[in-house]
C-alpha positions in Angstrom: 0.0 0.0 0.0 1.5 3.7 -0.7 2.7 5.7 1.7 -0.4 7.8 3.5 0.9 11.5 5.1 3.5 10.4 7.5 3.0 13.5 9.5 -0.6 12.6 9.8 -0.1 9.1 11.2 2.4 10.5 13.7 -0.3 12.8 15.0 -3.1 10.3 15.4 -1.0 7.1 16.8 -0.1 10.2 19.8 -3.9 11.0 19.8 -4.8 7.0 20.4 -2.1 6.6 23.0 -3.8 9.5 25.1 -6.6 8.6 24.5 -6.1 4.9 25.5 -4.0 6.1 28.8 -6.6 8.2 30.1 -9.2 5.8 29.3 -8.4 2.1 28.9 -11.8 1.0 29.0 -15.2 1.8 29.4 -14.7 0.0 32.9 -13.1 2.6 33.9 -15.9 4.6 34.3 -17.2 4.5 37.7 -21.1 3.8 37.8 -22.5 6.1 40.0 -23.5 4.8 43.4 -27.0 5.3 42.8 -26.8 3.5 39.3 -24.6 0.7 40.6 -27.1 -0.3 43.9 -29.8 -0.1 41.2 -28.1 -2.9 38.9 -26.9 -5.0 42.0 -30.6 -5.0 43.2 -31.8 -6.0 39.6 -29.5 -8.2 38.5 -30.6 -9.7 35.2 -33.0 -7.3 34.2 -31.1 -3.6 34.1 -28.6 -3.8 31.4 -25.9 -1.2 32.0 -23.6 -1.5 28.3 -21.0 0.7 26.4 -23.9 1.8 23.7 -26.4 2.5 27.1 -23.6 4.9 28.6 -22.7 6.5 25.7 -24.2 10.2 25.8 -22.4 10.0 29.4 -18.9 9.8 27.8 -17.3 12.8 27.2 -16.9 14.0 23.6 -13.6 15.1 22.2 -13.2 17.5 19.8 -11.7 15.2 16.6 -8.1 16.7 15.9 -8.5 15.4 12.1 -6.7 17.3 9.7 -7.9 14.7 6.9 -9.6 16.7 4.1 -10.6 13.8 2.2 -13.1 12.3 5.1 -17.1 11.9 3.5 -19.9 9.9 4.8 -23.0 9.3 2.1 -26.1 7.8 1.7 -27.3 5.5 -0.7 -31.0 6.3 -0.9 -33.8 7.6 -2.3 -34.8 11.5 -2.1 -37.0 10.1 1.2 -37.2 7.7 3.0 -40.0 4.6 2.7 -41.9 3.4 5.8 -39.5 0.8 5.9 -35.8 -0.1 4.0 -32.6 -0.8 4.6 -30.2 2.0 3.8 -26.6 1.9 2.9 -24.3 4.6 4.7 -20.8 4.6 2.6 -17.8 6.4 4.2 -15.2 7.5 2.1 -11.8 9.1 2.2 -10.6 7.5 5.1 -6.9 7.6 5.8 -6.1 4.8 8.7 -9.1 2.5 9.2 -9.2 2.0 12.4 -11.7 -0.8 14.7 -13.1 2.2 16.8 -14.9 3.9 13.7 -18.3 3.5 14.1 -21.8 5.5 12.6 -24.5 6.6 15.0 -27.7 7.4 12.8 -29.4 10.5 15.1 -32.9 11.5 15.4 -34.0 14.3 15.4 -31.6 15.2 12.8 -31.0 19.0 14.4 -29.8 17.4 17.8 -26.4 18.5 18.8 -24.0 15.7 18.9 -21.2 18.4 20.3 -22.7 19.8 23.3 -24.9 18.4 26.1 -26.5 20.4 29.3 -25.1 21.7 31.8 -25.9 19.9 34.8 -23.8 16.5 35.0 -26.6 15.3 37.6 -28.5 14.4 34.1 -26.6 11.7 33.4 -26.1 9.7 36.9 -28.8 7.5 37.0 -28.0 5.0 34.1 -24.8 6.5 33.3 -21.5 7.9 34.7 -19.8 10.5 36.3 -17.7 11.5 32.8 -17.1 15.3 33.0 -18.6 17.4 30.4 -19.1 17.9 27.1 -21.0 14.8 26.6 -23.0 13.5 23.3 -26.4 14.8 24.5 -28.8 13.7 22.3 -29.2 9.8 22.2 -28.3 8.2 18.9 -31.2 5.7 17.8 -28.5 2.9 16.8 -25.2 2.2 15.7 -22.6 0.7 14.2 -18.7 -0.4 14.1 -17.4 0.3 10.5 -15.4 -3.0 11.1 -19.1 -4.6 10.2 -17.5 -4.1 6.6 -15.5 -7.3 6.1 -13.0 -4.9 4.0 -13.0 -1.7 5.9 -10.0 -2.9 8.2 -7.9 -4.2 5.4 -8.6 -1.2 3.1 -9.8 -3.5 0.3 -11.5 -0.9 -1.3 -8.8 2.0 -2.0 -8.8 5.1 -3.8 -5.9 7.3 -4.4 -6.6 10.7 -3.6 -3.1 12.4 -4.4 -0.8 11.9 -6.8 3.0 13.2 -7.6 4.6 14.6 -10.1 5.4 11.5 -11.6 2.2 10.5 -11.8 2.6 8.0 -8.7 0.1 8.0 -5.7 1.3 9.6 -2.7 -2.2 9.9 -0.8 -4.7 6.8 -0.8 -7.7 6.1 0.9 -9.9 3.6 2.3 -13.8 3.4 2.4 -16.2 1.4 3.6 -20.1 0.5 3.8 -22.6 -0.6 6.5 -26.9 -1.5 6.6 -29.0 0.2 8.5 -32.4 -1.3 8.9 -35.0 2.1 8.7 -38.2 2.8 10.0 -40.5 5.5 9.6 -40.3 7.2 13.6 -41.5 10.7 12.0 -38.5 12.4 12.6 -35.6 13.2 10.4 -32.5 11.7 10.9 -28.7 11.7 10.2 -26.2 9.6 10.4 -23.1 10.8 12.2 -19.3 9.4 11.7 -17.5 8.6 14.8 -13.9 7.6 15.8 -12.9 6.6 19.4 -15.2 3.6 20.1 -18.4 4.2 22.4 -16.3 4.9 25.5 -13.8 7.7 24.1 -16.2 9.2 21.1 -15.5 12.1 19.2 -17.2 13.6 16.1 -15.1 12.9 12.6 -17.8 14.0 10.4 -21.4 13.6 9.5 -24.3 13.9 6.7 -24.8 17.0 4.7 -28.4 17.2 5.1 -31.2 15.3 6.6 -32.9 12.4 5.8 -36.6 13.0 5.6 -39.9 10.2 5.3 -41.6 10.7 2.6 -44.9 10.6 4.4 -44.3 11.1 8.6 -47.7 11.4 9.2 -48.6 7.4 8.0 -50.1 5.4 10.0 -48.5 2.9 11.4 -48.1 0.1 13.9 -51.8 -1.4 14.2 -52.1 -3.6 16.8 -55.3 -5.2 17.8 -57.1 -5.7 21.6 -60.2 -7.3 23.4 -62.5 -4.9 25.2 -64.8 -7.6 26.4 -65.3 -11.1 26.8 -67.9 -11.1 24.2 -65.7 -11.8 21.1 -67.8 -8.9 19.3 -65.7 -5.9 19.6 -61.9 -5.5 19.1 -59.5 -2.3 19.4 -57.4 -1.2 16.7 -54.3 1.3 18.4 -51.9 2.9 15.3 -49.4 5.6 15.3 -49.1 8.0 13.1 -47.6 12.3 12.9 -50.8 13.3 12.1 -53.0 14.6 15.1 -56.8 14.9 12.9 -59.0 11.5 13.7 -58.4 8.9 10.7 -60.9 5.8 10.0 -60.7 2.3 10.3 -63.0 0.5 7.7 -63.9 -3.2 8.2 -66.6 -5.8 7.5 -68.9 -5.2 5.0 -68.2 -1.4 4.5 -68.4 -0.5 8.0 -66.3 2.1 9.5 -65.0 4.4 13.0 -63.2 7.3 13.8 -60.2 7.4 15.8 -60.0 9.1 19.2 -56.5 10.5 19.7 -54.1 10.4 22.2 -50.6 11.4 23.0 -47.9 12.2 25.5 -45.1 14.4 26.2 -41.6 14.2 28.1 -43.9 16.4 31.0 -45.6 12.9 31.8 -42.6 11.1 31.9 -41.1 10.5 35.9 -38.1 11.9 36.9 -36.4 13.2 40.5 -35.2 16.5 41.2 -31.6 15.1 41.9 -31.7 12.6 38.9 -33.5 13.7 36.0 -34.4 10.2 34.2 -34.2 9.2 30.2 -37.4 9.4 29.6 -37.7 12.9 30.7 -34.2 13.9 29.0 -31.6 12.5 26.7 -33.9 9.2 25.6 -37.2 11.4 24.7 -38.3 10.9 21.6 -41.7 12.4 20.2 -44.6 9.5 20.1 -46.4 11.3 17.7 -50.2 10.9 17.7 -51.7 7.9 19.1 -55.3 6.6 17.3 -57.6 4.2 18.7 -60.8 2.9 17.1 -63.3 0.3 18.2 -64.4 -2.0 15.5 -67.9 -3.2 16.8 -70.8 -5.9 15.0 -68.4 -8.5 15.0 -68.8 -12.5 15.2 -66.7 -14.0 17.6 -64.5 -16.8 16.0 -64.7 -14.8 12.8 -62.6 -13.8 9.9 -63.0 -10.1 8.8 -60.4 -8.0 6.8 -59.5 -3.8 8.0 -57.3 -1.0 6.8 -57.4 2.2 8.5 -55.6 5.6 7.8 -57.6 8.4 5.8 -57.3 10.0 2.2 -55.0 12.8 3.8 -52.3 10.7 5.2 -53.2 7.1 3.0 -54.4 4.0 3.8 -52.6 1.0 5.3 -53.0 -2.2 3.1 -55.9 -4.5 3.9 -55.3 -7.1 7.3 -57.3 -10.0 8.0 -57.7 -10.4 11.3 -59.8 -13.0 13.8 -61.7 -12.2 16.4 -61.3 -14.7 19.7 -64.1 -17.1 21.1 -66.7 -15.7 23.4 -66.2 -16.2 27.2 -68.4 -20.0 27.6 -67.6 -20.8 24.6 -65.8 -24.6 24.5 -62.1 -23.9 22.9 -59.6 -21.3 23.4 -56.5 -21.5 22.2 -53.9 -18.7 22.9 -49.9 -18.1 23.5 -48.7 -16.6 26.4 -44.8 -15.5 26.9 -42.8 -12.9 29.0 -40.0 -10.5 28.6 -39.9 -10.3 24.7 -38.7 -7.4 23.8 -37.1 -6.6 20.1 -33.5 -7.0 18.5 -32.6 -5.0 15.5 -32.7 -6.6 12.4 -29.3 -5.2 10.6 -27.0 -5.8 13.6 -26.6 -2.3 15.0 -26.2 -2.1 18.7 -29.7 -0.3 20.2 -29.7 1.0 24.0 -31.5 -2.3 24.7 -31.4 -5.6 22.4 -33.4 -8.9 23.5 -31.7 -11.3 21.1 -34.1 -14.1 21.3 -36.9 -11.8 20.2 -36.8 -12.1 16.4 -36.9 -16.2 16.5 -39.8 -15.8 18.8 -41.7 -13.6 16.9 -40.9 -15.6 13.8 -42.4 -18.6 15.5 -45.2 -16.9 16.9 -46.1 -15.8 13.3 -46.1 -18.9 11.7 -48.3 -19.9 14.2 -50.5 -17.9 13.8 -50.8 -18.3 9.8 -51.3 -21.6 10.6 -54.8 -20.6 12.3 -53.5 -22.3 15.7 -53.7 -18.9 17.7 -57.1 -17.2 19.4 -55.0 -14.7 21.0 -51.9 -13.3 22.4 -50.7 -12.6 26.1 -47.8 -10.7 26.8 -47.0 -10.8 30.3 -44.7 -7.5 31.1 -41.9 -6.3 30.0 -42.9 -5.5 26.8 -40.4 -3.3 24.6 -37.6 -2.7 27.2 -37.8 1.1 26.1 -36.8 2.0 29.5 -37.0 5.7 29.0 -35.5 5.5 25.2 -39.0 6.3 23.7 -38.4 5.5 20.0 -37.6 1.8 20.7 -41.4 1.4 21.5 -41.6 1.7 17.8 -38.9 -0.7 16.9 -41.1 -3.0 19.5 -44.6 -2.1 17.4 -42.7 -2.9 13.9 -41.7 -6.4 15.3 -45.3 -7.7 16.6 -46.8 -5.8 13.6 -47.3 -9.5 11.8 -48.8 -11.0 15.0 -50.6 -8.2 16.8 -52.4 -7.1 13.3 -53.9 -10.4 13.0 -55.3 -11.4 16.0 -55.7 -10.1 19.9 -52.8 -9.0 22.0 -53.4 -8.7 24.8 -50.5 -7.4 28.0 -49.7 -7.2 31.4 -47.8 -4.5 32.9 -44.1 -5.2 33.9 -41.3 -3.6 36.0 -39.7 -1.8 32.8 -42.7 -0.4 32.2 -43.5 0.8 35.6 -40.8 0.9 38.2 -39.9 4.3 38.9 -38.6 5.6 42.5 -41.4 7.7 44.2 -43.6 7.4 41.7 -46.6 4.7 43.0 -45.1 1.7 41.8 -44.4 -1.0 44.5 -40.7 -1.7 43.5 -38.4 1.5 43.9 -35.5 0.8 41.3 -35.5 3.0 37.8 -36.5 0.0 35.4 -39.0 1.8 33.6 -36.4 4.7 32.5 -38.9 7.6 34.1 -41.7 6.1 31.7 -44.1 5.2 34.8 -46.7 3.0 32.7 -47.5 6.1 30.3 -46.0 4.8 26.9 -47.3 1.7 27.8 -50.6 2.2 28.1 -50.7 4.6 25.5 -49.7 2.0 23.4 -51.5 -0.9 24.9 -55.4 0.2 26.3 -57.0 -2.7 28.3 -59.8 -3.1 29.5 -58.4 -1.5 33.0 -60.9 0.4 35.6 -58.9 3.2 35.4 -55.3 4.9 34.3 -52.4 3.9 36.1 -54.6 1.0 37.3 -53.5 -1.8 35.2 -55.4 -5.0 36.4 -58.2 -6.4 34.3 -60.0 -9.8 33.4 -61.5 -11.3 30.7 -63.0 -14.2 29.2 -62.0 -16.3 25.9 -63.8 -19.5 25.4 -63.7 -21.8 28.7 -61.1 -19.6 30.5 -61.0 -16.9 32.8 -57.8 -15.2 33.0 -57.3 -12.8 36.2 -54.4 -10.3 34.7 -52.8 -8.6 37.8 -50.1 -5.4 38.0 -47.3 -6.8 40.1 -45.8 -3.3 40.0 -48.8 -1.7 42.0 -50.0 -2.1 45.2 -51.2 -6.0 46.0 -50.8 -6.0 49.5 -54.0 -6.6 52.0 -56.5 -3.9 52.0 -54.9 -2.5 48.5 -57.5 -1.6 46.1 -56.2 -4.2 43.3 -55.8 -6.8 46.1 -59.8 -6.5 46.7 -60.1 -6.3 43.0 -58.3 -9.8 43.1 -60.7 -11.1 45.5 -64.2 -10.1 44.5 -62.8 -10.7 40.8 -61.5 -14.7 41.1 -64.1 -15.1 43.5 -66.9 -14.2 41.0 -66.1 -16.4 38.0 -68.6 -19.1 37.0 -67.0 -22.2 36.7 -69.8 -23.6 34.6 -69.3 -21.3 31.8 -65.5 -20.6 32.2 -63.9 -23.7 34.1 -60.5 -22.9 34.2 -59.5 -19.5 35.8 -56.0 -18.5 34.9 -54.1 -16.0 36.8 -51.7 -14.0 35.3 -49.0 -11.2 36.1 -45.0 -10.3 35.7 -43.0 -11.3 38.7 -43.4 -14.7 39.6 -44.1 -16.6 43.3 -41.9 -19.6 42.1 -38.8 -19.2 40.9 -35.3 -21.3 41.1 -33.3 -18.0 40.9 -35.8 -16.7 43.7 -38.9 -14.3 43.9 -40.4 -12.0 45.9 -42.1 -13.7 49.4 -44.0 -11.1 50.3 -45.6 -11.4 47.4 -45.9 -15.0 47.9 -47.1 -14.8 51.6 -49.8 -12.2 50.2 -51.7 -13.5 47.5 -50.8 -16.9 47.1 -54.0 -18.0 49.4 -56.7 -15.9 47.2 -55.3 -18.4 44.5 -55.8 -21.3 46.9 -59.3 -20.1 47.9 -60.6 -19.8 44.3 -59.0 -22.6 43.1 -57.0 -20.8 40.3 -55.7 -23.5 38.3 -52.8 -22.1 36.7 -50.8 -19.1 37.5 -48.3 -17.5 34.6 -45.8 -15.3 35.0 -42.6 -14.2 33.3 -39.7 -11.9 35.2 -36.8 -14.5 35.2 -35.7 -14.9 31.9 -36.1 -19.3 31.5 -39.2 -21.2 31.6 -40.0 -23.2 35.0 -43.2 -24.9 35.7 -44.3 -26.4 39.3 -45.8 -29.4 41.1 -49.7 -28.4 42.1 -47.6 -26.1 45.1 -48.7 -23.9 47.8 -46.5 -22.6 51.0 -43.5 -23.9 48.6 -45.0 -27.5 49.3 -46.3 -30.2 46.5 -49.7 -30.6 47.5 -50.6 -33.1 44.4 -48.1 -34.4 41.6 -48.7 -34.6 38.0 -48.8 -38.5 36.5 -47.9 -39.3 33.0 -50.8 -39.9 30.2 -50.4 -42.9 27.5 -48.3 -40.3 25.5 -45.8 -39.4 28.5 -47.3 -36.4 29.5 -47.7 -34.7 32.7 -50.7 -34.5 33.9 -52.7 -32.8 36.8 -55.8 -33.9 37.6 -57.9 -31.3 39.1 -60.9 -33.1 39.5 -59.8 -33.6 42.9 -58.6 -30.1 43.4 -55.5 -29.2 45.4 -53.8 -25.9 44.8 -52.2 -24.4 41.6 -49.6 -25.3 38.9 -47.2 -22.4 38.1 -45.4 -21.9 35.3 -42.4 -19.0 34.4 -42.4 -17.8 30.6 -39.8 -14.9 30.7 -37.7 -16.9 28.0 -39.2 -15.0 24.8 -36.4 -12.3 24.3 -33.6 -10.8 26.8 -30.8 -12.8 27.4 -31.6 -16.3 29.0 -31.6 -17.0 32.8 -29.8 -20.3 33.8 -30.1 -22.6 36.5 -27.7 -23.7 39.3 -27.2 -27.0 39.4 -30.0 -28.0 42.5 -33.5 -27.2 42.9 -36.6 -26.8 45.5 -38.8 -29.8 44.6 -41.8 -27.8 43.6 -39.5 -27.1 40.1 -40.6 -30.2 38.1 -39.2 -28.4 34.5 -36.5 -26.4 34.1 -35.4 -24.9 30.4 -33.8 -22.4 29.5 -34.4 -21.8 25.9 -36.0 -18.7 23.6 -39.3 -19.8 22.9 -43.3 -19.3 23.9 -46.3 -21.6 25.8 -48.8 -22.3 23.6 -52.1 -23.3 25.0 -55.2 -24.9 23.8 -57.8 -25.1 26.3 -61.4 -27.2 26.4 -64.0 -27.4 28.4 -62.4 -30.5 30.2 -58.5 -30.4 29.0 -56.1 -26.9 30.0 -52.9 -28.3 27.6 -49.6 -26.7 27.7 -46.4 -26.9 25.7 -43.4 -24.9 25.8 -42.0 -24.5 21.9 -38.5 -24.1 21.2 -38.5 -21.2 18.7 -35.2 -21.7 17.3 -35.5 -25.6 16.6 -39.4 -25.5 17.1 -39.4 -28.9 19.5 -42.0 -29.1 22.4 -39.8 -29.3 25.1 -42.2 -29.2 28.0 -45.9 -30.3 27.8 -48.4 -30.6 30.5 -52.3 -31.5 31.0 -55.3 -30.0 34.0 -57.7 -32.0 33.7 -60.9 -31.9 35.4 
């Protein structure tokens, strides 16, 4: 290879060695006390990472002389709803394995300065001193992604002498960006320095803009009743005037509106959190429409949008059984999350996600789903507010199609002196708003996310283990007149359903356990579900951490519990559909009859007299755990 400025490689192997002196790895940041009780006390589910930290690092001026430096995009005029762009970087003179591209939104941010107040940027970060990237980069991405970036495969001299030979060459490289349409413009941003020592090297020209911001978006379906009859459509989309949703035979609604702003988000006074700062991103407008004159266990086909903004292609969708009807058959999970599909590193990346999901649809297309329950944790936004829609673009094929229906989990809720019953920051400052913005049950009221509702022969009792459940609590005297009031001759089974689990093999809450493990006992609930601890578990019939009955194998090998002769509940853990995996220490209580830890998802088919269970792999798509109630 020729010779490349002398001089200039002199000057930047001095600027690496200070900068790898002063700062030899991002370990050498020390987490704030606050930040580092908070991950201790959630181990496993608070993810503190290089990307996570990085508008806390300070950000160094570039001393690049290099007038050949360019970063492109190869695009269209404007951006699609969704495509995969190609950022090229050009005219680079040492390739080096800290170059990396942050794509930005909004595109105006200011990646040189940040405020003033370093108290901003304790609570999930560190204590770097200031300047420090201040406005959160949506995703990014090591130029070394480029197989021939390192090795300068791809040259281009730049300079040539007198005699005609090249004195100044080049390198350049490509990455994939996977793009999708959050509103706002963006730009994508050329760094050097790695995430823990960035600095600026040079970015886009001029922003990249959607072609249409204000398209809706992101439909996801819900139940509002046990009666199979009406179903909720929710979309996103920039536009704040009511759209339509048009469905059946030429029937249509109006969408009532809805957004938020970083003024609802939860912060402190000494710790200002994402959601309120440095991770806000705007939600747009929220629409919700009630499609009503439905058939339950029905095919019908939607589209909604308006002439203004356009119309999203038509969806078939199927509305779930009736509450007393006989079959129900639905797939529950825990802890999904999303992963990006173009290999960027996000703020928060459940890698099992996108083999889930891919599971879950072909399930679905294969008619064997009613419905959908998502037990907490939902998008692992945690204060980074455009992630949310990274999560709606990943269920888009599922929750389109059929009902999805959620329970409300710590990163959702948790925020310190905010209502919630745990005190640690998981939710990022969001407090339940995004989330139920995004997801409206059929609750009594905001902020009070506990509901029921009936789909063929079950009952299921969803509960908010993030609010109050303690005696003489509202939702625990919700719990109690609730269970208590089911009709087991129209809805035999009653399902009870919520986040953090009362079994576990890598432990759970006892108070909880102490609390309202005997309204389960005193209305029979036959199964309890529950996510949290990322691995699926399921139990003996237990109670006070005792096996009151075990299962007994079927003709096919299969466990099963006969509830005929009742005795107390079967519980199972599903938090095993997306963040990293859980696993278990070698011994175990002897409640814990089935221990995996695998991505995957429960699916459940339920009768009048059978409640079946399996656990699917989603990767190799193998049952690995099934189980029978019988009554």
């Amino acid at each position: 290879m020729e010779e490349r400025l002398p001089c200039y490689l002199r000057k930047l192997s001095f600027i690496l060695l200070i900068f790898s002196l002063a700062f030899p790895s991002s370990s050498s940041f020390e987490l704030h006390p606050l930040v580092a009780n908070s991950t201790s006390l959630h181990l496993n589910y608070t993810a503190i990472s290089d990307f996570r930290l990085l508008n806390r690092r300070s950000l160094f001026d570039c001393p690049d002389p290099n007038p050949y430096l360019q970063i492109n995009v190869t695009s269209n005029a404007e951006l699609s709803n969704e495509e995969f762009v190609t950022v090229n970087v050009s005219g680079v003179l040492v390739p080096s394995e800290n170059d990396w591209v942050a794509m930005i939104s909004p595109s105006n941010s200011d990646v040189t300065t940040c405020l003033d107040s370093e108290a901003y940027y304790l609570q999930t970060g560190d204590t770097s001193s200031l300047p420090l990237l201040c406005h959160y980069p949506v995703k990014a991405k090591y130029m070394s992604s480029d197989p021939h970036y390192l090795s300068c495969k791809n040259q281009e001299c730049k300079k040539y002498g007198d005699g005609g030979n090249c004195e100044v060459t080049t390198c350049s490289g490509s990455i994939t960006f996977h793009v999708i349409n959050i509103r706002t413009d963006i730009e994508f941003v050329f760094f050097t320095g790695g995430f823990s020592t960035p600095c600026v090297l040079t970015r886009t020209n001029a922003p990249l803009k959607f072609a249409n911001p204000n398209s809706p978006l992101y439909g996801h379906l819900s139940s509002m009743d046990s009666t199979g009859t009406s179903m909720r459509l929710t979309w996103v989309s920039g536009d704040k005037e009511p759209q339509q949703v048009t469905y059946g035979d030429g029937k249509s609604q109006t969408s009532q509106v809805t957004t938020f702003s970083s003024d609802d988000m939860c912060s402190s006074s000494a710790i200002p959190s994402p959601a309120k700062d440095f991770g806000w991103h705007d939600p747009g407008y929220i629409h919700t429409s009630v499609m009503t004159g439905l058939q339950p266990s029905s095919t019908f086909y939607y589209k909604y949008g308006s002439d203004s903004v356009g119309w999203i292609d038509q969806i078939e969708f199927r509305t779930p059984p009736a509450g007393g009807s006989d079959e129900v058959k639905f797939l529950v999970f825990g802890d999904m999350g999303k992963a990006p599909l173009d290999n960027s590193a996000e703020h928060y990346i459940q890698p099992g996600s996108i083999s889930v999901v891919k599971g879950m649809v072909e399930e679905v297309e294969n008619g064997n789903v009613d419905s959908i329950f998502h037990i907490g944790d939902i998008s692992y936004a945690t204060g980074f507010l455009v992630e949310w829609e990274f999560f709606l673009h990943l269920i888009s094929p599922l929750a389109s199609q059929v009902t999805y229906m959620t329970a409300i989990g710590n990163h959702e809720r948790d925020y310190a002196d905010s209502g919630s019953s745990y005190p640690g920051p998981d939710s990022g400052g969001e407090c339940g708003v995004p989330y139920e913005t995004y997801f409206p049950m059929p609750t009594p009221a905001k902020d009070k996310p506990w509901y029921s509702i009936e789909q063929g022969s079950v009952h299921f009792t969803v509960i908010s283990t993030e609010h109050d459940w303690t005696q003489q609590s509202e939702q625990y005297e919700w719990m109690k007149t609730d269970m208590a009031s089911v009709d087991r001759s129209k809805t035999p089974w009653l399902i009870f359903t919520g986040h953090r689990p009362m079994y576990s093999t890598l432990g759970a809450d006892d108070k909880f356990l102490k609390i309202v493990e005997p309204l389960l006992l005193d209305n029979k609930v036959d199964l309890a579900l529950f996510g949290h601890v990322h691995n699926y578990e399921r139990t003996c019939a237990v109670y006070n951490s005792e096996c009151l009955a075990m299962p007994k194998k079927d003709e096919n090998g299969i466990d099963t519990y006969d509830n005929s002769n009742y005795t107390a509940p079967v519980q199972a853990v599903a938090g095993m559909a997306g963040f990293t995996l859980d696993k278990f220490p070698d011994d175990a209580a002897n409640w814990s009859l089935s221990r995996i830890s695998e991505y995957g998802y429960v699916r459940a088919h339920a009768t009048k007299d059978e409640l079946k269970l399996e656990f699917v792999n989603s990767d190799s798509k193998d049952v690995e755990d099934s189980f029978r109630i019988t009554k």
